[in-house]
C-alpha positions as CSV (number, residue, x, y, z in Angstrom):
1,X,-9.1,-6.4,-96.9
2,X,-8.0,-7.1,-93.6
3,X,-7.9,-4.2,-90.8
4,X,-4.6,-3.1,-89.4
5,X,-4.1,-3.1,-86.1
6,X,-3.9,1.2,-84.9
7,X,0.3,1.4,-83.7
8,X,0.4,2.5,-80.4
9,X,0.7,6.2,-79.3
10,X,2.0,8.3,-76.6
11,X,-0.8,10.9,-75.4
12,X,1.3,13.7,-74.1
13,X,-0.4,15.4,-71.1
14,X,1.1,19.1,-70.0
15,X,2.9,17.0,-67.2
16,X,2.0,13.8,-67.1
17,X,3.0,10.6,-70.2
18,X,0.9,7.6,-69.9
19,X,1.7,4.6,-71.6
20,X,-1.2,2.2,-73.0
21,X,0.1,-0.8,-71.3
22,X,-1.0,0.9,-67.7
23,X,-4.8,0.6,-67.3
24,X,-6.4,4.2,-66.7
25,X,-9.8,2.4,-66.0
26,X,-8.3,1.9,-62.3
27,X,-5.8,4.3,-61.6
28,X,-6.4,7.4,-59.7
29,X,-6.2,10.6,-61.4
30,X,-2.9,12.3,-60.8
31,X,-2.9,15.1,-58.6
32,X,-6.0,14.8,-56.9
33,X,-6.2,11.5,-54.9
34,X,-3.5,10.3,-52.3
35,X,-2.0,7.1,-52.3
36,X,-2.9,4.3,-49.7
37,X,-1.3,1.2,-48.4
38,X,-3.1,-2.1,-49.3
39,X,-1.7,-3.7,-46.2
40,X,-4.3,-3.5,-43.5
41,X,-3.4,-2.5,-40.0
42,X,-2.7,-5.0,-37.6
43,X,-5.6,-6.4,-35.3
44,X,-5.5,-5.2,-31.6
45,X,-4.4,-7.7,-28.9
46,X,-7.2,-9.5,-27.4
47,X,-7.8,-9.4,-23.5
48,X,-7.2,-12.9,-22.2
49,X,-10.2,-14.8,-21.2
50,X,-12.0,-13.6,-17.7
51,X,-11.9,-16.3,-15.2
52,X,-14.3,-16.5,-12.2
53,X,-13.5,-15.7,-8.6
54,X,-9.8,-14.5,-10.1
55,X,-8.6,-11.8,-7.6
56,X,-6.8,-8.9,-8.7
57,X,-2.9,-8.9,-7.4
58,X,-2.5,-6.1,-4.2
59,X,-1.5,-2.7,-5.4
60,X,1.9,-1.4,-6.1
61,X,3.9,0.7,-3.7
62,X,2.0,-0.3,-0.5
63,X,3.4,-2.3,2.4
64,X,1.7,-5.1,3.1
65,X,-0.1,-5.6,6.8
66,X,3.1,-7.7,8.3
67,X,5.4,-4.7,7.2
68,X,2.9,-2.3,9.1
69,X,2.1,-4.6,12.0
70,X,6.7,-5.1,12.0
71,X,6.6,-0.9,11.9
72,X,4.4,-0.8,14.6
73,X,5.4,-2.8,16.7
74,X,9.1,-1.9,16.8
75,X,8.5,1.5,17.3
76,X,6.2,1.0,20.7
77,X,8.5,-1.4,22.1
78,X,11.5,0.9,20.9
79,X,10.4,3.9,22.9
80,X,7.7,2.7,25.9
81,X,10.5,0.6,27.8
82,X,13.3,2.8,27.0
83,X,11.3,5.6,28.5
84,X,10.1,3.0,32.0
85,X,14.0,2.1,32.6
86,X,15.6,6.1,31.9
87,X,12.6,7.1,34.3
88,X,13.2,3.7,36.8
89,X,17.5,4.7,36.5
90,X,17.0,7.8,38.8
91,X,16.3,5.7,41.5
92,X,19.5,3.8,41.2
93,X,19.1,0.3,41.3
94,X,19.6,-1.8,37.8
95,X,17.8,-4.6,39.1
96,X,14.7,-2.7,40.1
97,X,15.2,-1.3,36.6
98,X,15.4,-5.4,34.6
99,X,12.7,-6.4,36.7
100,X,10.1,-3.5,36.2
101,X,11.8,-3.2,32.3
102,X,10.9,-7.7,31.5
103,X,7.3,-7.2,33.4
104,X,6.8,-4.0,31.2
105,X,8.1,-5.8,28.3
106,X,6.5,-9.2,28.6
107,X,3.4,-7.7,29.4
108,X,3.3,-5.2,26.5
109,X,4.4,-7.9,24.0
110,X,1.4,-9.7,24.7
111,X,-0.8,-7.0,25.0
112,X,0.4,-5.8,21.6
113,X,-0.1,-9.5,20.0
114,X,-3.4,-9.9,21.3
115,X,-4.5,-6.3,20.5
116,X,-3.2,-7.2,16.8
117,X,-5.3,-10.5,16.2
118,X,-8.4,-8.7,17.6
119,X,-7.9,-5.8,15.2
120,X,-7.6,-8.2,12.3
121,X,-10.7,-10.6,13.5
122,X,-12.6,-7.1,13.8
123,X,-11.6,-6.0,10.3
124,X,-12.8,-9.6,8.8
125,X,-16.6,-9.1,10.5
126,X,-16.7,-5.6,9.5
127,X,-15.7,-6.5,6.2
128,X,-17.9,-9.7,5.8
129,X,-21.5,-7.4,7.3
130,X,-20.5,-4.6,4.4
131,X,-20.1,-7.4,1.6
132,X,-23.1,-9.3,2.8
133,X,-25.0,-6.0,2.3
134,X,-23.4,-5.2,-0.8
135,X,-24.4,-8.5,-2.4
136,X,-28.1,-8.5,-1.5
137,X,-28.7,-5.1,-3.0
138,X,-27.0,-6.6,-5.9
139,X,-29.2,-9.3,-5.9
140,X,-32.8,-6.8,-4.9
141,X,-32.4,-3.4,-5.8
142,X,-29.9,-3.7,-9.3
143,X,-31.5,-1.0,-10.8
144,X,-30.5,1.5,-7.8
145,X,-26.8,-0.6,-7.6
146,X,-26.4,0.5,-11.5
147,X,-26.9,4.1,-10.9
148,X,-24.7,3.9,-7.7
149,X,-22.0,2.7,-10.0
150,X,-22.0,5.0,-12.8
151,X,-21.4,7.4,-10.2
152,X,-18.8,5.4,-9.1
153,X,-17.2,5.3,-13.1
154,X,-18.4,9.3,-13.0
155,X,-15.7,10.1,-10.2
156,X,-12.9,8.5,-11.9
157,X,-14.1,10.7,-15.1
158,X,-15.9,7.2,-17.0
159,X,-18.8,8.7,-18.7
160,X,-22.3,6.8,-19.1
161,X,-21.7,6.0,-22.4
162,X,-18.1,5.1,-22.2
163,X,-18.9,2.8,-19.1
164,X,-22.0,1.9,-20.7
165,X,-19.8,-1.7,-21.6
166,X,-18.7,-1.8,-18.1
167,X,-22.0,-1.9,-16.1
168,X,-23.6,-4.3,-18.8
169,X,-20.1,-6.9,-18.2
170,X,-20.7,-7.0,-14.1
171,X,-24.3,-7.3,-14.5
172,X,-23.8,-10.5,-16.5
173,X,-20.9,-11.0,-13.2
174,X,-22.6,-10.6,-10.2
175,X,-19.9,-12.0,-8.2
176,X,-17.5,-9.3,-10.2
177,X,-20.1,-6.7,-9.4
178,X,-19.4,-7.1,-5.6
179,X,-15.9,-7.0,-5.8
180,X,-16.0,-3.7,-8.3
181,X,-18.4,-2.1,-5.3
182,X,-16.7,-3.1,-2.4
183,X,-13.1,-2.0,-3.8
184,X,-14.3,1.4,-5.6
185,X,-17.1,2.3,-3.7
186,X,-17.1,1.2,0.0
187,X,-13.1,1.4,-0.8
188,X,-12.7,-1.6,1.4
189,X,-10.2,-4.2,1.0
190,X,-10.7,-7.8,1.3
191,X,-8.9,-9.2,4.6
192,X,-6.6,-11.8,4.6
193,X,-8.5,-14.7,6.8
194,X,-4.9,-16.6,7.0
195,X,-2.6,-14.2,8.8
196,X,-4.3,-13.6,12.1
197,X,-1.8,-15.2,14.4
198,X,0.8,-14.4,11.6
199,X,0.0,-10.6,12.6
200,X,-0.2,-11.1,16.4
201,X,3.2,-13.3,16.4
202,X,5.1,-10.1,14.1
203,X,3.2,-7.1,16.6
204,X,4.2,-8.9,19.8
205,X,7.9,-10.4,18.5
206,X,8.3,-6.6,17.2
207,X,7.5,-5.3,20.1
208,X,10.0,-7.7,22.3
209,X,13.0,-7.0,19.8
210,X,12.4,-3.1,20.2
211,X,12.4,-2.9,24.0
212,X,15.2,-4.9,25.0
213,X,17.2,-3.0,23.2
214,X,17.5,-0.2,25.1
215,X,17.9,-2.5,28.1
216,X,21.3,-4.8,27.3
217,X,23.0,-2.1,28.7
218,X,21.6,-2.4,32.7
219,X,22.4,-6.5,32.1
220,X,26.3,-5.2,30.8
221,X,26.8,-2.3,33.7
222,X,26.2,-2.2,37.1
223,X,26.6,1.4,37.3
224,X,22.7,2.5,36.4
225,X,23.9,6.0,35.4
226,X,26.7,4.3,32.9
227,X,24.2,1.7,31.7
228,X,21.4,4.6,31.2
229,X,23.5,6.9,29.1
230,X,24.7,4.1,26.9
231,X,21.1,2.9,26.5
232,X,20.4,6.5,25.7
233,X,22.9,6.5,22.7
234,X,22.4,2.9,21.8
235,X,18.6,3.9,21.1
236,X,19.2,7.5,19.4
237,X,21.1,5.4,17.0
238,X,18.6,2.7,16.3
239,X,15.8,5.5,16.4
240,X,17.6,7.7,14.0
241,X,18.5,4.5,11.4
242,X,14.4,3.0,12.2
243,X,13.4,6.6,11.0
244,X,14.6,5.9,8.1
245,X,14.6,2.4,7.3
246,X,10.6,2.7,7.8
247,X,10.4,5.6,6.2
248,X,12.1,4.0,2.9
249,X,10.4,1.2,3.2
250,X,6.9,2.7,2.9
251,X,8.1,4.4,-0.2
252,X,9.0,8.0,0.5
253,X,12.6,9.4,-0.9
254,X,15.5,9.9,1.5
255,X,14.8,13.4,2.4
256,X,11.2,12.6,3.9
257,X,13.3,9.7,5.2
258,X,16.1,12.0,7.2
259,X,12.9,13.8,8.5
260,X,10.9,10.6,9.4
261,X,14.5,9.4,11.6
262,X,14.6,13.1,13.4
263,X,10.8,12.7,14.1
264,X,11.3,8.9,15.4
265,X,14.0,10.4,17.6
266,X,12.3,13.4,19.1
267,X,9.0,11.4,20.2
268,X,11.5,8.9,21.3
269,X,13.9,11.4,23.4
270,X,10.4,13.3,24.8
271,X,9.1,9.9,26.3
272,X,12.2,8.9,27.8
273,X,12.9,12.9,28.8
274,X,8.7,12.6,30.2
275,X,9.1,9.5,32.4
276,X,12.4,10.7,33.6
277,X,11.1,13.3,35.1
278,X,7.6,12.3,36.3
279,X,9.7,9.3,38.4
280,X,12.4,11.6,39.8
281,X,10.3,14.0,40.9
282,X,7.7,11.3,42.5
283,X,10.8,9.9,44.2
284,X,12.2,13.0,45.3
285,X,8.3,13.9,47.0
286,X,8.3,14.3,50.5
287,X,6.1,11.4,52.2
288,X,6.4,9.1,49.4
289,X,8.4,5.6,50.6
């Protein structure tokens, strides 16, 4: 006699109904295991490929060495002249004042040029002995180089064995390994070997623009007392606004700004208020022709 197929039943549970059609071999008991997604998460981005001799761009937020050498510049030739011709005015001749201020002015401008380009050639050998060193100890001692730069990775708060990775990818880079010691450890930055005359041409053109400023005025007047005090309020003016131009331009708020254009200006007034007096009080010495 053929068997009959057992109808299907409903097993009651106190709060739970399963139904035969769902498989219990595979489901979780209810209650006591949390559900997961079966989507797995997404793979993290991969770092682009490393490519040799690639330099890092320059870091954010500082002014680059033709903004300083502009800064610089300005200011000298800004107060140093305007400080010769308000000490040469007491003496009452606006010629003597344009000659003495061009000779000072020429002269400086140069001077300030050619003090630039030897500043920059200096800080190109300087840099080029230190990196020289740097590599052969990579090269002959890279046992005492890796502990020198875990203590490097230690000040920025690296661990050994989180920098572990790091020290084993510059050995394999030697190169790398130099730059990572010269810009972390010596904390020297690489000089640019194509802005030399750039440099001396912005210190010594800076330095032009700033002092003949203050001395358009003794060309306009031939009063020297009416061309000095309009050179004195043509320059508290473009001390003041200097002050703060540079002073935005490195990256400071307008507050330190306002006090950056005040300082400008005091330094600026003392000079001027300094060689005033030294000249008028030479010229006013008996036995002096």
């Amino acid at each position: 006699m053929p068997q009959v197929a057992d109808k299907p039943t409903f097993i009651e549970m106190p709060s739970v109904a399963l139904h035969p059609s769902h498989s219990t071999t595979n489901a979780p008991p209810p209650s006591f295991t949390t559900s997961t997604t079966s989507s797995a998460s997404p793979p993290l981005p991969s770092l682009p490929p490393h490519k040799e001799g690639s330099q890092r761009s320059p870091g954010h937020g500082r002014p680059s060495t033709l903004i300083r050498d502009s800064i610089l510049g300005f200011a000298d030739g800004l107060t140093v002249p305007f400080a010769l011709t308000a000490g040469l005015s007491t003496l009452g001749s606006a010629r003597l004042v344009i000659l003495a201020g061009l000779a000072e002015l020429c002269s400086g401008a140069l001077s300030m040029g050619l003090g630039a380009y030897l500043a920059a050639a200096t800080e190109q050998k300087s840099y080029g002995f230190a990196e020289q060193r740097a590599r052969r100890r990579v090269r002959d001692e890279p046992e005492e180089e890796e502990v020198e730069l875990y203590a490097v990775l230690a000040e920025y708060g690296v661990g050994r064995e989180a920098g572990r990775g790091v020290v084993e990818e510059l050995r394999r880079r030697p190169e790398q390994w130099v730059n990572f010691m010269m810009a972390f450890d010596l904390q020297l930055e690489k000089p640019s070997t194509s802005q030399n005359w750039m440099s001396a041409l912005v210190m010594g053109s800076s330095y032009f623009i700033g002092g003949l400023i203050p001395m358009i005025p003794y060309f306009a007047f031939r009063n020297v007392n009416h061309a000095l005090f309009t050179s004195v309020g043509i320059t508290v003016v473009i001390l003041l606004i200097f002050g703060y131009v540079k002073a935005v331009v490195t990256g400071t708020t307008r507050i330190a700004g306002l006090w950056s254009a005040l300082q400008t200006l005091v330094v600026g007034a003392l000079a001027a208020g300094a060689s005033y007096a030294i000249v008028r009080g030479v010229n006013s010495a008996k036995g002096i022709y």
